[in-house]
N, C-alpha and C positions, 0 to 999 in steps of 0.2 A: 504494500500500500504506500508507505513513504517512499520508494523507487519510483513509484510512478506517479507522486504528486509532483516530485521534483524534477522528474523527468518532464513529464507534461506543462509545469508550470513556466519551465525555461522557455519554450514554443509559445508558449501564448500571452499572443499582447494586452490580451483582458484578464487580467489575472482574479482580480476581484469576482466578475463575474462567473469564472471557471470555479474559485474556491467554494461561491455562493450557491451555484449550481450541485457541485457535490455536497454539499451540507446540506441543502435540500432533498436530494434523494437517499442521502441517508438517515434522516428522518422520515420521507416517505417510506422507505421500506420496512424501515421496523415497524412503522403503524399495519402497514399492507400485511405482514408476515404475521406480527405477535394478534392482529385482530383475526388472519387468517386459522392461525391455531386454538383460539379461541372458542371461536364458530364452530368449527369441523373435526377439531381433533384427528387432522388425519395424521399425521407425524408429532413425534416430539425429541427432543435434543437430548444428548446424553450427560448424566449429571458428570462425567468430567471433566466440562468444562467450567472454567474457573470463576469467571463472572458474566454474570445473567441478566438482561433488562427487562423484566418479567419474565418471559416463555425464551426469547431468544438472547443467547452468547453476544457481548460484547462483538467479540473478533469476528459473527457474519455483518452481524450493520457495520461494521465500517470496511467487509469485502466488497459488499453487490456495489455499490455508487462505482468501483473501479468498474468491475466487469462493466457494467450500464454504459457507465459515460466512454470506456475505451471501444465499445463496439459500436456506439453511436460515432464518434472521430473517424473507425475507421469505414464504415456506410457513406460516409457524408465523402470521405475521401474519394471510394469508387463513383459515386454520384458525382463528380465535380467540383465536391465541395458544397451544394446547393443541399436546399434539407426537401421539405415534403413529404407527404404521405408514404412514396417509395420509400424513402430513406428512411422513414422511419419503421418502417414495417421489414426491412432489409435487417437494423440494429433489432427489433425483438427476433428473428427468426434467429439471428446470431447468438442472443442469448439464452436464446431454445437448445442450440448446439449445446453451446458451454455447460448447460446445466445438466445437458444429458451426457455427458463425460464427467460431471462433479460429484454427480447424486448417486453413482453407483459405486464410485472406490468411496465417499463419504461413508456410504452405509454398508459397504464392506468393509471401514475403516471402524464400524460401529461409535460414528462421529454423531449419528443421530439415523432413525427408524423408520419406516411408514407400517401403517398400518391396514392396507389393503397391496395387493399384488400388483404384480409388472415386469419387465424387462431389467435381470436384477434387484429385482423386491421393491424399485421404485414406480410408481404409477404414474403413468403418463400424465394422467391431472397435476402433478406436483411440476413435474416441469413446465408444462403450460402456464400456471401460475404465471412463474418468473416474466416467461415473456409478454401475459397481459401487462405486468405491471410496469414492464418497461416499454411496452406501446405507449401506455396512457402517462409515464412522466417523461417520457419526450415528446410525445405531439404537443405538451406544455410551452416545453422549451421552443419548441420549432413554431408555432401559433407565435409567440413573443416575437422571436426575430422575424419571421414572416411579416408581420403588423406593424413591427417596427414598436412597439408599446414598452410601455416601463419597464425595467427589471423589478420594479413592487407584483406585475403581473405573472413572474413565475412561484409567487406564493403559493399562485394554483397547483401548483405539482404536491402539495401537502392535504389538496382538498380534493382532485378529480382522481389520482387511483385508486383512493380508499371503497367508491362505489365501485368503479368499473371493475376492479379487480374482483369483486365480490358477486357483482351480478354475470361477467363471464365466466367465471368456475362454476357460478351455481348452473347456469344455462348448457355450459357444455357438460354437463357432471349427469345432470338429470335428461341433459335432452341424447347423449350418447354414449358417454366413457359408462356412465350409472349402468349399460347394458350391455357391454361386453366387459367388464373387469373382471378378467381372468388372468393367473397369470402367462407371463408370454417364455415360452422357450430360449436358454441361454442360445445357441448356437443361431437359429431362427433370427437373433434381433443383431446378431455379429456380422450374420448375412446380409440384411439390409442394410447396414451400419456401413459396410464397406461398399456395396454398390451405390451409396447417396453419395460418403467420402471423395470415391475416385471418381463420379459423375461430377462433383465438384470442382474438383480438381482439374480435371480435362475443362470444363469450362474455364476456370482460372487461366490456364495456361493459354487458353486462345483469345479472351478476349483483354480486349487491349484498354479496358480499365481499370486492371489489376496496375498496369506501370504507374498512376495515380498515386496506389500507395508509399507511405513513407516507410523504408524500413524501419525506423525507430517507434513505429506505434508498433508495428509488430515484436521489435526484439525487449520491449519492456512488458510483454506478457510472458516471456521466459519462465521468468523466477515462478510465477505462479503456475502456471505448467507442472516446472520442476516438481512444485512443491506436492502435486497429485500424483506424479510418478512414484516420489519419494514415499509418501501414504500405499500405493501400489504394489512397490517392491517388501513393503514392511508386511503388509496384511493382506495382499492377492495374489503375493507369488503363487502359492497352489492353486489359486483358481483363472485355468487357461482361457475361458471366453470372456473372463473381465479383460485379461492382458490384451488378447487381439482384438478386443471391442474396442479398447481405449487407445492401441494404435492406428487405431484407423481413420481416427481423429487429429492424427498433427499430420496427415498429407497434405490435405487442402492450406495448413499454416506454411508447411516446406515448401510448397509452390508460391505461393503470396509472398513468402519471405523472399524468396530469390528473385522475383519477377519486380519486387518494388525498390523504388527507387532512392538512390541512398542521398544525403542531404551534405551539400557543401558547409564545410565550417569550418574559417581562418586558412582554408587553400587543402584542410582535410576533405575527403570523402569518407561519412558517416553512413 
């Protein structure tokens, strides 16, 4: 988290508004997340974790605002730079991905549980979550700059995904997942996993958007990468369709890393 404030904060000329932006969706989220556990009780966190803000750990409210805000930078990068509904619907499927790489060495990390079935005991609704919620606090963000309106006018991101997020899970819960929740086969979801992966990928590598990207948004998700491998090797080495589930996931990053473009600084290339 501090690697990539500082990293991101050197790049950007509105610092305030960057620091403001994440300080809001880390308050959005914990409200999203601890009223979502609330409500539903579909998972809950493991007591060893050290400190708790009611239902949720310290250490995830201050991860997602990373995840959020770096996968909206890098959308908005393939996009042009421009925001909009694409772009933003681009950053929640992104953090669709992430979440569906996180959630199963987390709960093979016995870092926290669900309590209905899925692909690796996590349920598809739980991932879902994530990316309503990061729909509805960036179309906040991108409504502002779009409008050209206050920064007082991204308060909204503390007040509109508290609904949304709530009346999306309910609709999709009750109008589909509510009827097929069963669990899904390890190998079955390894298979899919890697025919999306390397469909990704082969996109990546052809279209000429990806040069857009800055390698430095890319190489400061590293550490945190790292940091699920390292969870991986500790508590999933015996379990092989976690391991080639979750490689199958850094091709489409190996492509994008390589393909994006590296940034001059003082006559270096970065």
């Amino acid at each position: 988290v501090v690697l990539y404030l500082v990293v991101r904060a050197w790049s950007e000329p509105d610092r305030p508004r960057l620091f403001r932006r994440i300080g809001l969706v880390l308050v959005a989220s914990w409200l999203a997340e601890n009223t979502v556990i609330h409500a539903y009780g579909f998972y809950e966190y493991s007591p060893r974790w050290s400190i708790f803000v009611d239902q949720v750990p310290l250490m995830i409210i201050l991860i997602w605002p990373i995840v959020i805000t770096s996968a909206w930078d890098m959308m908005r990068a393939l996009n042009g730079g421009a925001g909009g509904t694409r772009t933003v619907l681009a950053a929640s499927a992104m953090v669709f991905a992430d979440a569906y790489v996180m959630e199963p060495i987390a709960v093979q990390s016995l870092l926290w549980w669900w309590n209905e079935p899925g692909l690796f005991r996590v349920p598809p609704i739980g991932v879902l979550g994530w990316s309503y919620f990061t729909f509805a606090v960036i179309w906040v963000f991108d409504q502002v700059e779009r409008r050209g309106a206050s920064g007082w006018w991204e308060l909204l991101a503390l007040v509109v995904p508290q609904p949304f997020v709530h009346a999306t899970l309910l609709v999709t819960w009750w109008g589909a997942l509510r009827w097929v929740n069963h669990p899904i086969h390890d190998w079955a979801g390894v298979a899919v996993c890697w025919a999306v992966c390397l469909a990704v990928s082969v996109l990546a590598v052809r279209h000429p958007a990806t040069r857009r990207l800055a390698r430095r948004d890319l190489l400061v998700r590293i550490p945190a990468a790292a940091f699920f491998f390292v969870l991986l090797g500790l508590y999933g080495r015996d379990n092989t369709p976690l391991i080639v589930y979750a490689v199958a996931f850094s091709a489409p990053y190996w492509v994008l890393t390589f393909r994006a473009r590296g940034e001059t600084v003082e006559g270096a290339t970065v």
